[in-house]
C-alpha positions, 0 to 999 in steps of 0.5 A, a space after each residue: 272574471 277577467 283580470 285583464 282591461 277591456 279598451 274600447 275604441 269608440 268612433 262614428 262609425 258609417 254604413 256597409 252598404 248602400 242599403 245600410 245608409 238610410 239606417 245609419 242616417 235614422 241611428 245618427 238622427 236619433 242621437 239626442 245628444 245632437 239633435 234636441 227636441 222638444 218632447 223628444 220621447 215623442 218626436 226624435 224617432 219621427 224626426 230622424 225618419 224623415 231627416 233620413 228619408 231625405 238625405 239618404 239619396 245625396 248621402 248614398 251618392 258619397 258612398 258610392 263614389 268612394 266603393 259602395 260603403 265607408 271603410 271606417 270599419 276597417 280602418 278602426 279595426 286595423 287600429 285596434 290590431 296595431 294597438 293590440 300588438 304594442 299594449 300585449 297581453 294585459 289588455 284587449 283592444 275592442 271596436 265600438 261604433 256609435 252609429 253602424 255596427 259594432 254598436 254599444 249594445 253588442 259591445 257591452 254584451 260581449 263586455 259583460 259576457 267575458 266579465 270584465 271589470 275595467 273598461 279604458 273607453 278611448 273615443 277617437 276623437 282628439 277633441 271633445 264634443 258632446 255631439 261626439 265623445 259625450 255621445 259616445 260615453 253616454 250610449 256606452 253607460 246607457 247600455 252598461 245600464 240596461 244590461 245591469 253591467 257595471 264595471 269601473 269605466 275611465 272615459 279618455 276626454 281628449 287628447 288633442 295636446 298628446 305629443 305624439 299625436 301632434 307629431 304624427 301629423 308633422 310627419 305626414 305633411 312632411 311626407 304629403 309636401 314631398 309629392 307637390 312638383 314644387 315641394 317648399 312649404 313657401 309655395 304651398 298653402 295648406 289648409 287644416 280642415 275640421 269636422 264643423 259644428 252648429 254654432 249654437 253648441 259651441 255658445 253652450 259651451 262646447 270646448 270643440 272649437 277651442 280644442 281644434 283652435 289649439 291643436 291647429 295652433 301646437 301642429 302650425 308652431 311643430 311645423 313652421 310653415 307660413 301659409 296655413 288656414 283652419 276651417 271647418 266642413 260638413 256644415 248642413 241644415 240652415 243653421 250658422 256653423 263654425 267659420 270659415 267654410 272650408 269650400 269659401 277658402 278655397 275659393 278665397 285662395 284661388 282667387 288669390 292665385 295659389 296653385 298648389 293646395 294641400 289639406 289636413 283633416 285635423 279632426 279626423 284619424 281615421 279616413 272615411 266619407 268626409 276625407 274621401 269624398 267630400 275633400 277627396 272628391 267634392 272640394 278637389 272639383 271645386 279647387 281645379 275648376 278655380 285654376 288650383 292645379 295641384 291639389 292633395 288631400 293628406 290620409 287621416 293618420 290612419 294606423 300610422 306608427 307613431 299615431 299608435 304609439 300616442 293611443 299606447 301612451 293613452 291606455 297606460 295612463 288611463 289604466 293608472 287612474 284610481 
């Protein structure tokens, strides 16, 4: 038995090659927790067959554009060494991803084969989503069920409101401004992009929106800039999704004649396909083809100090908790 605590860093996770995506996409497709179907039992497998059959071509395209795989893995995994070094030896700081490898059921394998007795899952993700978190802690409780584990879990919800967290932003748009030919915050107009969600989840009562809608509000007061924007990316399918669309304003902008354009992806810590390709790479061709000149995409915060200073604080007062 092991009397040392197990945290668990939980993220999406993304394929490790061009052949992984399909796979990755049937895993992502298949979460019920996203996708609803009637019957499900009988129609989630053929559903996210098909789904993945059709996208994989477009999605292998992004990753091929940013290296052939997602660096989510690495990024994730340097997070939980800087996180290890700062929490020391009465913790040990592991990675599990919902979609790709390291998945739960591995996790809890080796969870269970080293005997621990409490598990911190701290999902990283600021904001909480069923489509997301919830996700993420039911799949972790579904294996700790089918492998008959059942050590105390303490589930971190959210923590968009940690301070250190907020900052670790300020500081990276403080640094990002500084690489813009005319770095005043009255010359540039920063836009705060968000991972969108269907509509019809939020009305469900999703606290997503209200979350992101909140930590754009505490950054924006911290910061004190006075051209700032929240908008929402990666929106698929038919359905109405969260507004405004990250690419409508920045086609509103350069309509407007901004020339310089700085983007945070607020609902991201981590750097993979939605940072660098779709705002690194899609929206960059969209914003100088209407006339921005300088556009940047700040890194998510990635092993930032002080960002793993806010994870730090996060451990010690789960691990308080009864």
């Amino acid at each position: 038995m092991s009397d040392r605590i197990a945290v668990v860093l939980c993220n999406l996770g993304g394929p490790d090659s061009l052949a992984a995506v399909r796979p990755f996409l049937f895993n992502l497709f298949s979460d019920p927790d996203i996708f609803r179907l009637p019957l499900g039992f009988l129609t989630q497998r053929p559903f996210a067959a098909l789904i993945a059959r059709r996208r994989a071509p477009e999605a292998a395209h992004g990753y091929a554009a940013i290296g052939g795989k997602s660096p989510i893995l690495e990024y994730t995994r340097a997070q939980a060494e800087a996180l290890q070094r700062v929490l020391g030896d009465e913790f040990d700081v592991l990675v599990c991803m919902r979609y790709w490898h390291p998945l739960s059921d591995a996790v809890v394998a080796a969870l269970k084969q080293k005997n621990y007795t409490q598990v911190i899952l701290l999902p990283l993700y600021p904001q909480y989503s069923i489509t997301t978190t919830g996700s993420s802690y039911n799949e972790f409780m579904r294996q700790c069920q089918r492998q008959h584990y059942h050590p105390a879990v303490t589930l971190v919800r959210e923590w968009y409101e940690n301070s250190d967290y907020q900052q670790a932003i300020v500081e990276t748009l403080h640094a990002e401004a500084k690489k813009f030919p005319d770095p005043d915050p009255a010359r540039i107009e920063l836009l705060f992009s968000a991972h969108g969600l269907p509509q019809k989840i939020v009305n469900r009562g999703d606290p997503y929106e209200r979350q992101i809608r909140a930590t754009y509000d505490a950054v924006r007061q911290r910061l004190g800039w006075p051209h700032t924007t929240l908008c929402y990316q990666s929106r698929v399918g038919p359905l109405e999704w969260l507004r405004p669309y990250t690419d409508d304003v920045i086609r509103e902008k350069a309509t407007a004649g901004v020339k310089q354009m700085l983007v945070y992806p607020i609902a991201f810590v981590s750097d993979h396909v939605e940072t660098l390709f779709e705002l690194g790479i899609t929206y960059a061709d969209l914003a100088r083809a209407r006339g921005i000149a300088h556009y940047r995409v700040a890194p998510a915060l990635n092993s930032h100090p002080r960002f793993i200073q806010a994870l730090k604080s996060l451990v010690h007062q789960a691990s308080l908790k009864p």
